[in-house]
C-alpha positions as CSV (number, residue, x, y, z in Angstrom):
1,X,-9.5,-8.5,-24.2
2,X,-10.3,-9.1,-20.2
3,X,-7.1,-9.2,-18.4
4,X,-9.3,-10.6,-15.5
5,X,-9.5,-14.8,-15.4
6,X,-11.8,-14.9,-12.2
7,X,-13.2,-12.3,-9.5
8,X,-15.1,-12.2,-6.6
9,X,-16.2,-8.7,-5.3
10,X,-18.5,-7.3,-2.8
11,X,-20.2,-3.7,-2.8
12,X,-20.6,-2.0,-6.0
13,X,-19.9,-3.7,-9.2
14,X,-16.0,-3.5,-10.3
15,X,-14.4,-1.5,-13.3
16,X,-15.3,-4.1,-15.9
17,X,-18.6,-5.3,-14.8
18,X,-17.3,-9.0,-14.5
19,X,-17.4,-11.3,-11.2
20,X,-19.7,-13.0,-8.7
21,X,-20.9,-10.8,-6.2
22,X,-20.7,-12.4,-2.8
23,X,-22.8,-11.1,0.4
24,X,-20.2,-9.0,2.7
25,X,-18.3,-10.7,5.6
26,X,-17.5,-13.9,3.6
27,X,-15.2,-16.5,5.5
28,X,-12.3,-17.0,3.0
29,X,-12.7,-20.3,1.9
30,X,-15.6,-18.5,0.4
31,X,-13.7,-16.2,-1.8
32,X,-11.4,-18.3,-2.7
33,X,-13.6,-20.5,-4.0
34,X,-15.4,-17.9,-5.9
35,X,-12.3,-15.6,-6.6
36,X,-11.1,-18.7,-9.3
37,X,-8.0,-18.8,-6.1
38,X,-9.0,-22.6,-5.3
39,X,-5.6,-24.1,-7.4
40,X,-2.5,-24.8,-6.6
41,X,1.0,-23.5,-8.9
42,X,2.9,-26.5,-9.3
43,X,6.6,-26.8,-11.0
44,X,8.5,-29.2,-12.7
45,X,11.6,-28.7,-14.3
46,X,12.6,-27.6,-17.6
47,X,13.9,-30.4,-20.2
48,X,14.7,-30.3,-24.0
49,X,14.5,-33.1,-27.2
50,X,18.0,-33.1,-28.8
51,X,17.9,-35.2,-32.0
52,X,17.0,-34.7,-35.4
53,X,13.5,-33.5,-36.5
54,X,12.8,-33.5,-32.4
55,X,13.2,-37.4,-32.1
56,X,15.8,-38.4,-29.7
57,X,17.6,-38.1,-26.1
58,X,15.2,-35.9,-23.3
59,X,17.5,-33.7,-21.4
60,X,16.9,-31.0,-18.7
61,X,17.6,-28.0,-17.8
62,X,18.3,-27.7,-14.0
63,X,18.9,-24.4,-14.2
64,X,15.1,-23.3,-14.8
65,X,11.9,-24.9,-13.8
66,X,8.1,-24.9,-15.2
67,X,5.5,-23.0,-12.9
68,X,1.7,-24.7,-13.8
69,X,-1.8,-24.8,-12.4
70,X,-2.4,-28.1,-10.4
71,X,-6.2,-27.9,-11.8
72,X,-6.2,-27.0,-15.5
73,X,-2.1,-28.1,-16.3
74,X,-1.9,-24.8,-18.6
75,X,1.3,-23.2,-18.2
76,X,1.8,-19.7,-16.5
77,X,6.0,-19.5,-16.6
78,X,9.4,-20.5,-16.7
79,X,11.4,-19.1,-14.4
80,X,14.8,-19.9,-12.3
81,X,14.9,-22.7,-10.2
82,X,15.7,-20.4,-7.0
83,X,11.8,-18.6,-7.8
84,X,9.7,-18.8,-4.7
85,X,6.4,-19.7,-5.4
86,X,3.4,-17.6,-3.5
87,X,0.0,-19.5,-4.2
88,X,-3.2,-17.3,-4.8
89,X,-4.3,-19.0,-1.5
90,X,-1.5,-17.6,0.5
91,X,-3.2,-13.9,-0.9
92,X,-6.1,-14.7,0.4
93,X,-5.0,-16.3,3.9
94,X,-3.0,-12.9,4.6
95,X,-6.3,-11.5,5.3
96,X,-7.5,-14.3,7.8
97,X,-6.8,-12.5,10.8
98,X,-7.1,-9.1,9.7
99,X,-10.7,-10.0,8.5
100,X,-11.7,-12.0,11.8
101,X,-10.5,-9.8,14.5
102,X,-8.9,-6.6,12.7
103,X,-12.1,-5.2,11.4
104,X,-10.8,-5.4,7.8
105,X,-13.5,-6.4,5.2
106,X,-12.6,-8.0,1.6
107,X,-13.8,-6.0,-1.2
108,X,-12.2,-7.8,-4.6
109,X,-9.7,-10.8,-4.9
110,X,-9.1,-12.5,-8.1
111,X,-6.7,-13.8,-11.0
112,X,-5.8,-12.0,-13.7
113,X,-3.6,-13.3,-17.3
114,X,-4.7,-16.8,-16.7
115,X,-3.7,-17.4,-13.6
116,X,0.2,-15.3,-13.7
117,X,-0.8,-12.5,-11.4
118,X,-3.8,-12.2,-8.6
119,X,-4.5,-9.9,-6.1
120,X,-6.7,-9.2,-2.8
121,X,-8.0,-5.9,-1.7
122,X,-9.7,-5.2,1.9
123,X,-11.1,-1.9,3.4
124,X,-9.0,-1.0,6.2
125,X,-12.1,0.0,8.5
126,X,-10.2,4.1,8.0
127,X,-12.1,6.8,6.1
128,X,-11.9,10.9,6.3
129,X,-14.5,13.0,4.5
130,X,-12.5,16.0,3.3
131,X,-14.8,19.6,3.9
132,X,-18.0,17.5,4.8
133,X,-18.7,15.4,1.6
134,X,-15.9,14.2,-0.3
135,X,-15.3,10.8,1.5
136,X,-11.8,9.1,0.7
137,X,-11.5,5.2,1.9
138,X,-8.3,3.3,3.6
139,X,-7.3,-0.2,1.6
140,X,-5.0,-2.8,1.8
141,X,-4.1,-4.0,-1.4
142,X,-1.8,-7.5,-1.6
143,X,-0.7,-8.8,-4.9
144,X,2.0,-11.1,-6.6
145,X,2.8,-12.8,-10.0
146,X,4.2,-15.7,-11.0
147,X,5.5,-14.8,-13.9
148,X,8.4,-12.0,-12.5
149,X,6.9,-9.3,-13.7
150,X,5.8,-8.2,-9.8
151,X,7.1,-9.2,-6.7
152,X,4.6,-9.7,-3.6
153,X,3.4,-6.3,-3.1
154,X,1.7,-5.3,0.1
155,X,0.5,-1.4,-0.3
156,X,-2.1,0.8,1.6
157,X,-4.1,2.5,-1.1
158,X,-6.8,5.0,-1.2
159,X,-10.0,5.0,-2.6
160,X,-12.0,8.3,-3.4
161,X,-15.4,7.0,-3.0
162,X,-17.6,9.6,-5.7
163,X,-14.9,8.6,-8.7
164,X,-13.4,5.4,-7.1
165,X,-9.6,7.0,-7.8
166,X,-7.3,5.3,-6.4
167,X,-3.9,6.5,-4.7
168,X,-1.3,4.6,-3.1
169,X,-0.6,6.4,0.5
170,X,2.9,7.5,1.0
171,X,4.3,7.3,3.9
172,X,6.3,10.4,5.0
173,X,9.2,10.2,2.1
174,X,8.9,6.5,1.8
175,X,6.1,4.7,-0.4
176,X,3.8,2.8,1.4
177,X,4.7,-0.3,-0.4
178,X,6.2,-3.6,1.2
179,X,8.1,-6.0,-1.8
180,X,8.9,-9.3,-1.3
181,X,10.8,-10.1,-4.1
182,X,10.2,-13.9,-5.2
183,X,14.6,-14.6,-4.5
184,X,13.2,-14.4,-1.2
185,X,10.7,-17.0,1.1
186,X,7.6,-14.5,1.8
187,X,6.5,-14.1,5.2
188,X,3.4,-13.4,6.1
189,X,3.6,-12.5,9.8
190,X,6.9,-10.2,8.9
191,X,4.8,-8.0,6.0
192,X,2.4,-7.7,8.8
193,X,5.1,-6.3,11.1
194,X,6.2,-3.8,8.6
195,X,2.8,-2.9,7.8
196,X,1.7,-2.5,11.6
197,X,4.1,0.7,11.3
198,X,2.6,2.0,9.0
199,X,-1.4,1.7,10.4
200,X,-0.5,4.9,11.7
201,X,0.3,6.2,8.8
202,X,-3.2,7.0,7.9
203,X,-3.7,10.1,9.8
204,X,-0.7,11.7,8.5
205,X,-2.2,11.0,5.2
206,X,-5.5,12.6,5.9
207,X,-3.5,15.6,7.1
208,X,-1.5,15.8,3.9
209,X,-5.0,15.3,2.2
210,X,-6.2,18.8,3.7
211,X,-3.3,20.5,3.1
212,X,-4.1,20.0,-0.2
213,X,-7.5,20.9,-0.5
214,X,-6.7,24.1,1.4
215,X,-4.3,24.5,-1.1
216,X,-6.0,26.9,-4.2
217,X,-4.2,27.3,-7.6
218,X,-3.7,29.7,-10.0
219,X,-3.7,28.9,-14.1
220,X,-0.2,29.1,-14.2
221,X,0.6,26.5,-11.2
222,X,-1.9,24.2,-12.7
223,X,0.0,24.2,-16.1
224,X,3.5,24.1,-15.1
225,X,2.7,20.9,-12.7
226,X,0.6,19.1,-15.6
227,X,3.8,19.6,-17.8
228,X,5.8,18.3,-15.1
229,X,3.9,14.9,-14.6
230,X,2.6,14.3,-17.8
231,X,5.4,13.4,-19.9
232,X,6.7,10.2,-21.8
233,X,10.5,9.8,-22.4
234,X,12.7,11.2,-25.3
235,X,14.0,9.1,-28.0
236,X,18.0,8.4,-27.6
237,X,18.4,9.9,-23.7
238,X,16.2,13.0,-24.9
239,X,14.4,15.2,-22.8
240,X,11.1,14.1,-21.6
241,X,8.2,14.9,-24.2
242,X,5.1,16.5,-22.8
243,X,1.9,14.2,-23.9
244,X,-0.2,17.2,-24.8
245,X,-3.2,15.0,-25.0
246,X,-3.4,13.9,-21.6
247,X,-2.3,17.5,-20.3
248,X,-5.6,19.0,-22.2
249,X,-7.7,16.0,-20.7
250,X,-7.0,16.3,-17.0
251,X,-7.1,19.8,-17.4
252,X,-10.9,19.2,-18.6
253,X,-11.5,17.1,-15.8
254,X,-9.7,19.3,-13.0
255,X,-12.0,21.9,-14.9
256,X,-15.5,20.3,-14.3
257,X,-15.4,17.0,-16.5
258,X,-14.2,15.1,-13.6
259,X,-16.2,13.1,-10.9
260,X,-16.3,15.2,-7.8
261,X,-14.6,18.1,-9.6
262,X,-17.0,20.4,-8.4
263,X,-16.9,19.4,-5.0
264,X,-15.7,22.3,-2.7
265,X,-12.8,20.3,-1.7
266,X,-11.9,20.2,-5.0
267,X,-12.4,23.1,-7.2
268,X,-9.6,25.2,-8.0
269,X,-7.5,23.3,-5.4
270,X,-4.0,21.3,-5.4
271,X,-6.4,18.2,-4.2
272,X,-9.0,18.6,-6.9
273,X,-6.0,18.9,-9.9
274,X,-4.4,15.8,-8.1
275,X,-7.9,13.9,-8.5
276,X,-7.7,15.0,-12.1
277,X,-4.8,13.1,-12.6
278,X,-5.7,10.1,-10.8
279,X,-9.1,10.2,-12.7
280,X,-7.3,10.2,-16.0
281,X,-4.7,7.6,-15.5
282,X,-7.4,5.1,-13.2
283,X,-10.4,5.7,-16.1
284,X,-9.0,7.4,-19.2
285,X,-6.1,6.7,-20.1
286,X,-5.2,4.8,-23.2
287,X,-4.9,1.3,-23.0
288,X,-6.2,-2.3,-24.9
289,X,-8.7,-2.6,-22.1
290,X,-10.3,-1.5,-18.5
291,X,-8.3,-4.1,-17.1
292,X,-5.0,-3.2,-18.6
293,X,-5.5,0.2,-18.0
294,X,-6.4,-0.8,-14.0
295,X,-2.7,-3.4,-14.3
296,X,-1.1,-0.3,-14.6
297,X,-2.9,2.1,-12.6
298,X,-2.2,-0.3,-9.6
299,X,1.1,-1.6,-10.1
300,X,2.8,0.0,-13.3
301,X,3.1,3.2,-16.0
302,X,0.2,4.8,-14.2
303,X,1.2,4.1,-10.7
304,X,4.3,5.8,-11.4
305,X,2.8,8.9,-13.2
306,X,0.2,9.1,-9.9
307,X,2.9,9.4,-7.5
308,X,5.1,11.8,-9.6
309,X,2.0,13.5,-9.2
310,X,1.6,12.9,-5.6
311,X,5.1,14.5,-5.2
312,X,4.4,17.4,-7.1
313,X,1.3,18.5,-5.3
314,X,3.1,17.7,-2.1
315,X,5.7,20.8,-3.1
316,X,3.1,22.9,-3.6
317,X,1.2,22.4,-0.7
318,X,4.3,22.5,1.5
């Protein structure tokens, strides 16, 4: 089952092969079009049939309102009535500016669980190639649902480009996440002020990036860190239970079974066990399909296991 409603890419063809492919430098009324972003969420509010067998007096319920899509009238959510709406055109018109004079290029935008979350995701213009050949790829990634399960996320993400692994960039201690929760009005031009910080943010991220490729690791380290990051949680406030399966499959791919694995950068380094993991949890790991697996690679389970892992390596390397 396709998680993904509608999506518009450019470049190479996405995780799950789906989308219309659109010639680079789009304006945006483009994408949206082709994106499925071209509808508005509309509310209304909440009301109720009191009465026997559902014939009688129509109440409502001020407390909650009805989120819907102005084009098909389908549902996406009830939520409360102080929920501030972000419409998949607002995604899309962050990137206006950034497109036309900040030398940002879209690369995927779309709609995914029928219209409840969507997303945009631009190439920052920043790239390092780590010991001559192992290029890695700056993105901005903005995404919000409707349905409370995210709130409007602005993150710089990484892209390895021979495995397409992706890694949110931390900045310093701090993720490089912005969060408008939707209790608040978001703000386009004030994300964009935060996220001007962090532009420069980038090069202390390729430093930390060759840190760890000059980082080599012995059997032992390689184990003891897997154990660490790979875990699920006890039953009843019990320990944390080592998933041996995933352990023994990013151990094949930080082995050789991974993309790039062999890759000077990578073998027998911190940076080339780190793309293991990222690798496993972006392509590999269990889930009902690609797309749910790529949900929570970007924004859930799997983010959180990549940046335990991102911490991890980060002792090591230090």
């Amino acid at each position: 089952m396709h998680l993904v409603q509608s999506m518009a890419y450019t470049g190479r063809i996405p995780w799950h092969g789906l989308g219309t492919k659109l010639e680079a430098q789009q304006p945006i009324e483009v994408w949206r079009a082709n994106a499925g972003m071209d509808w508005q969420i509309e509310e209304s509010e909440v009301h109720y049939i009191t009465g026997s067998n559902n014939i009688g007096v129509i109440n409502a319920f001020s407390e909650q309102k009805v989120l819907y899509r102005s084009d098909t009238k389908a549902p996406l959510a009830v939520v409360s009535k102080r929920f501030q709406v972000v419409q998949p055109g607002e995604i899309l018109e962050f990137y206006r500016d950034l497109t036309e004079i900040g030398g940002f290029e879209l690369e995927t935008a779309g709609v995914l669980r029928e219209g409840r979350k969507f997303w945009a995701l631009a190439r920052t213009g920043q790239s390092a190639s780590l010991k001559g050949h192992d290029r890695v790829d700056g993105y901005l990634l903005l995404a919000t649902a409707c349905d409370g399960t995210l709130a409007t996320t602005a993150q710089f993400t990484s892209v390895r480009v021979v495995c397409s692994n992706t890694l949110q960039i931390a900045l310093g201690n701090a993720s490089g996440a912005i969060k408008v929760p939707h209790r608040s009005q978001f703000d386009p031009a004030a994300v964009k002020r935060q996220l001007g910080i962090t532009v420069s943010a980038w090069d202390g991220f390729v430093e930390r990036m060759k840190a760890l490729v000059d980082r080599p690791l012995d059997p032992d380290s390689v184990e003891g860190l897997l154990r660490r990051v790979l875990v699920y949680a006890g039953q009843d406030g019990k320990a944390p239970v080592v998933n041996e399966q995933a352990v023994a499959n990013v151990r094949a791919l930080y082995e050789g079974g991974g993309r790039g694995a062999l890759l000077t950068s990578s073998r027998g380094t911190a940076w080339g066990l780190l793309n293991g993991i990222t690798e496993f949890i972006d392509h590999h790991r269990r889930a009902r399909s690609d797309d749910h697996r790529r949900d929570a690679a970007w924004f859930g389970q799997g983010a959180q296991i990549k940046q335990r892992a991102w911490d991890e390596v980060m002792k090591l390397a230090a």
